[in-house]
N, C-alpha and C positions, 0 to 999 in steps of 0.2 A: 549181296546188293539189295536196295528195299525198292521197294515198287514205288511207280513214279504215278502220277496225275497226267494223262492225257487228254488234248482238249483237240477233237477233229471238227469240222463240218463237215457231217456225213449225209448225202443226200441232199444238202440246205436244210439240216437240220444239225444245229450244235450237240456235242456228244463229249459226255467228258466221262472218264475212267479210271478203274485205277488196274496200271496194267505192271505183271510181275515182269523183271529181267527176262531179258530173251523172248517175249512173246513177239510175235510176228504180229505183220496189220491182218495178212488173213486170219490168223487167230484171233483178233481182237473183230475185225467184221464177224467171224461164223460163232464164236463162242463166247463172244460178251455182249458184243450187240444184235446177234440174230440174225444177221443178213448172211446167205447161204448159197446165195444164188455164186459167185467167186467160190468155185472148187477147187480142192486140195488134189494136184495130178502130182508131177513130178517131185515137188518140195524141194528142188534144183533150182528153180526160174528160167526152167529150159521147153516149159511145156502152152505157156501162156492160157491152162486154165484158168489161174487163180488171175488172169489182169484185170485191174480198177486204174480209175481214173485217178493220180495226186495230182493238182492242181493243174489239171486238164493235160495232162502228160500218161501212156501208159506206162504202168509198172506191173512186175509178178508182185505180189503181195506175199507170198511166201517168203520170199526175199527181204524184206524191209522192214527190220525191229523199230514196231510203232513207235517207241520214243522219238523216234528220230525224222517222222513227221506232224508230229508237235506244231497244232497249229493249221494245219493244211486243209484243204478242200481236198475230200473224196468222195469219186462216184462209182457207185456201183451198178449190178443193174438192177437190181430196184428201183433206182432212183432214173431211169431214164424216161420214163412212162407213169409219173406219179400220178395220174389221172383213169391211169385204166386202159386208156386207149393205145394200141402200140405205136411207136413213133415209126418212122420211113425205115428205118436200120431195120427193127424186128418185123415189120410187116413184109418188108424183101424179105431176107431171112424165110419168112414163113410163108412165102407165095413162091418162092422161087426154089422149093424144097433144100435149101441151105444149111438145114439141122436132119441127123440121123439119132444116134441116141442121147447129142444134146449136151455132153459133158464140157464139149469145146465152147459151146454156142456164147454163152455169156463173156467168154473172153474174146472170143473173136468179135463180138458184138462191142464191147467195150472198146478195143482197139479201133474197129471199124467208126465208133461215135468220134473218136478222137483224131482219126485220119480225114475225117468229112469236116470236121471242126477248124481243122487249120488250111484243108485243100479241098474246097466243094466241087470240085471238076477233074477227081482223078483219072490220072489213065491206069490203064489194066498194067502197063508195068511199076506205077505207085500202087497200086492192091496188094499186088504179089505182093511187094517188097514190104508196103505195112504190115502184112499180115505172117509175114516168113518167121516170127517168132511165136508164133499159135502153130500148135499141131495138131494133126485132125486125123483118124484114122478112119474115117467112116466116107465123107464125102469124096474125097478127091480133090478138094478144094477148088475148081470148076463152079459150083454152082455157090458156094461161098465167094467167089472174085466177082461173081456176076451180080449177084444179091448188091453188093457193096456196092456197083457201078450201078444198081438199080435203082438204090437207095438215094445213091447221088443225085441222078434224074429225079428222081420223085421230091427230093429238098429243091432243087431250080426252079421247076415247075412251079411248086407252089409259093 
């Protein structure tokens, strides 16, 4: 098979490539376009490291041979905070000691952008259940459900 032309907006930034058969978006984010922060855990889509945002949906990115979204808006986390300053999501996260050694963070944080996105008033049993496809071995997930309900407050508030 020959490699195809892909044309993303990544970050709100067009991004176009030429990506060989069978690569993955997270291969195409970590090793053509540099963005790194979307970690390679299980390469199942059973781990929710590698989740990004396609068109304000999550997905494992390990899972989803880029051709095939051709066209799309992706976000990653880089792109959540393009100014420097953390948004509500990572400022909970990081006051609400929500990260340990951090491999999850980015996916659970992604996921978390995406579950605020479509329900700014989650209850603790929409957390769980957004986040039941992120796996954490470090926090307990306890101060990750609360971070996200923090986050929530903190986007009302303001």
């Amino acid at each position: 098979m020959a490699s195809k032309i892909v044309t993303l907006r990544v970050n709100d930034r067009e991004e176009e490539f030429l990506a060989r058969p069978g690569t993955t978006l997270l291969g195409a984010l970590r090793d053509t376009l540099g963005l790194t922060a979307a970690k390679r855990g299980c390469a199942q889509g059973a781990c929710g490291s590698c989740n990004v945002l396609v068109d304000g949906k999550p997905v494992p990115s390990c899972l989803v041979p880029v051709e095939t979204v051709d066209g799309a808006a992706v976000a990653t986390l880089e792109g959540v905070a393009p100014t420097g300053d953390l948004d509500e999501v990572q400022a909970a996260f990081l006051e609400d000691f929500a990260t340990q050694c951090g491999f999850c963070t980015p996916g659970m944080i992604m996921t978390a952008e995406a579950l605020l996105a479509e329900n700014p008033d989650p209850t603790r049993a929409e957390v769980v259940e957004a986040i039941s496809g992120n796996v954490c071995r470090c926090t307990g997930y306890e101060p990750i459900v609360n971070a996200i309900l923090d986050a929530a407050s903190r986007r009302r508030s303001a």
